[in-house]
N, C-alpha and C positions, 0 to 999 in steps of 0.2 A: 504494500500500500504506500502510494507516494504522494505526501502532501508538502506543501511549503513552507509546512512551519520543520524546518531540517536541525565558522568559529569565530565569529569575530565578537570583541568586549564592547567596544563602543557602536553606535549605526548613528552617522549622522541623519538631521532631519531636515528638509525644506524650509524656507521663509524665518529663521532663526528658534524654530518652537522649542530646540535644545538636543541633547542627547542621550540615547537609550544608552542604561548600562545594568549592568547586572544586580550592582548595588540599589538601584532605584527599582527592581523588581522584586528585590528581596523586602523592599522599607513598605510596600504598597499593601493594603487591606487584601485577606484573603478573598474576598466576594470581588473586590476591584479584580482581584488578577484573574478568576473567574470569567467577567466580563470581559473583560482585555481579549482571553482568549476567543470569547466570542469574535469578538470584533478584527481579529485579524484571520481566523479561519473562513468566514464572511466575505474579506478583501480577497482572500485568495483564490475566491471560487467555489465556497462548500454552503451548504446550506447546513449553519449549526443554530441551537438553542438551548440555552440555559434549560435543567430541569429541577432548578430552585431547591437540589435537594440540600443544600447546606456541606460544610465540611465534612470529610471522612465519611459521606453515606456512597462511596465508589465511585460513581456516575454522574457527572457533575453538568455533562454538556451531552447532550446525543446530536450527530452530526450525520450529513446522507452526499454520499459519493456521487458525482457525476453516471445517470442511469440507473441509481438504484431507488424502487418503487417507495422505499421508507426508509428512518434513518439505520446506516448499519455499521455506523462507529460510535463506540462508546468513548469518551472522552472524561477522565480524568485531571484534576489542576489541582497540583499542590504548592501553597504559597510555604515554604521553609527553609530556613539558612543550612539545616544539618543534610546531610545525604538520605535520602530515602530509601528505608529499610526493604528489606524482601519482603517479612509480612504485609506491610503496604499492597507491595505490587501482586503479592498471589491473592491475596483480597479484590484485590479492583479484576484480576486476572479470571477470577469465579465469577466476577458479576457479570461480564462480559458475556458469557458462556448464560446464566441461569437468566438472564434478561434477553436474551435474545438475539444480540451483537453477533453480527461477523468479523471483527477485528474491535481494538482496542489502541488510545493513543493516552499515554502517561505523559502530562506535563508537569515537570516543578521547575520552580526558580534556582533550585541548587542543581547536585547532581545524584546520584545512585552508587547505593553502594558497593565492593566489589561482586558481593553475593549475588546481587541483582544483575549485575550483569552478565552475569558466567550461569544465570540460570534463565534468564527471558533476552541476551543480547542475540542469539540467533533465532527466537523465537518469529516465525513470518506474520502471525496474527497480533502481535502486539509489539507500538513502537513506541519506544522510551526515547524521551525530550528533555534533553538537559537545559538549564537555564539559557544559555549560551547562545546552545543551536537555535532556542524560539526567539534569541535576539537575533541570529543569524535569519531564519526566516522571516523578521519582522525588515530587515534589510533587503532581504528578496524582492519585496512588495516593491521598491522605489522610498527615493527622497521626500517624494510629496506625500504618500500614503505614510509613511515614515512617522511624518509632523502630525499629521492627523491624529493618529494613533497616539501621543504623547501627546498632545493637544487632550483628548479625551481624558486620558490618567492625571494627569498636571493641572491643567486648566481648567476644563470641564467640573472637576473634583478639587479644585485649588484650597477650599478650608479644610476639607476631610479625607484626603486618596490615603495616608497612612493613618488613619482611624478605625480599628475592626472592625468591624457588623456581628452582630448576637446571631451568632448562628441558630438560636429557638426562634427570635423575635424578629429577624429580620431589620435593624434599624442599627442604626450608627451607637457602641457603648461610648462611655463616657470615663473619664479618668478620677477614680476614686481612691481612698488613704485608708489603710489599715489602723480602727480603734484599739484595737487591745492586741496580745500574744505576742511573740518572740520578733516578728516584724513589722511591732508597733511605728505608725508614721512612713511607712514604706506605699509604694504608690502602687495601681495595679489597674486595670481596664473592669469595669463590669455593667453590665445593661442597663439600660436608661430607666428600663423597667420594673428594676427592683425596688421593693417598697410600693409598686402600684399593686394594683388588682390583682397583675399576672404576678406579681415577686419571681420575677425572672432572677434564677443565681447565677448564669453565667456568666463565668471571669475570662480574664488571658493576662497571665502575669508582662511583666515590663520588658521579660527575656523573651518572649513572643513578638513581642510588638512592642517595641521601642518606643517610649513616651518622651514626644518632640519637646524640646527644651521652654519652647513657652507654655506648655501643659504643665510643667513640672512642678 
């Protein structure tokens, strides 16, 4: 299966909108880079969409190949600085398979570990996407498509693209301080939600998602 999202660090962009780099995919919300990936599988000719199912539920985007009657790639995106483990990928690897997919594409902003690769790198029905390469294929696109694209993450998102999204609640969390225990006054992300109706408790500590200097 050959798509365009396929080593370059930097990909200049158009009209001065800036430049991709790997570091600015790794600092971007997990739901942003979600969408991102929509939107450059889209550019390149595929018909993809979001299936809103939130983090670690496998199947994040189902995508449809040129000629095929429904969608038959399952698309994975994982937003993370450390290498992605094997359980990961034989995870997303089964859903593929019990969902219905004829192949499977793993993207992360890092890369994979060596396990991973010595057990799904000759695999034909599943291709693994290192941060890199999707910066490489987001260069394939062109300069102008290029800018857009970083337009979208940067500008389009310019208060909140490194802001998490509650993966329950769907909505941008907010940056809260630990009252009491051992990392008392310590800062940490948690749902805008909490304390409402829903008392949404989902967190992401600081090591996840880096809390920007005027948050702090």
């Amino acid at each position: 299966m050959e798509t365009a999202v396929t080593n370059v660090k930097h990909t200049e962009c158009d009209e001065g909108a800036g430049t991709w780099n790997p570091e600015l995919l790794r600092a971007m919300d997990w739901k942003l880079f979600e969408d991102l990936c929509v939107e450059v599988l889209v550019a390149a000719g595929y018909e993809a969409e979001s299936t809103g199912a939130g983090p670690d539920r496998c199947v994040d985007i189902r995508m449809k190949t040129p000629g095929a009657e429904e969608a038959d790639v399952a698309v994975q995106c994982k937003r993370q600085k450390t290498p992605v483990a094997v359980k990961q990928v034989r995870e997303f690897f089964g859903a593929i398979t019990t969902q219905g997919y004829t192949n499977g594409l793993f993207i992360t902003t890092g890369g994979f570990r060596k396990r991973v690769l010595d057990e799904f790198g000759e695999n034909g029905g599943l291709r693994l996407v290192t941060g890199e390469q999707f910066l490489e294929g987001v260069a394939d696109l062109g300069t102008t498509e290029a800018g857009k694209l970083f337009d979208f993450v940067v500008r389009d998102h310019a208060d909140n693209w490194r802001t998490p999204t509650c993966p329950a609640c769907n909505i941008k969390m907010v940056v809260r301080e630990r009252k009491k225990g051992k990392n008392l006054g310590s800062k940490f992300w948690g749902c805008a939600n909490f304390g409402a109706p829903q008392n949404c408790r989902k967190t992401f500590s600081a090591k996840q998602f880096p809390i920007p200097e005027e948050e702090s």
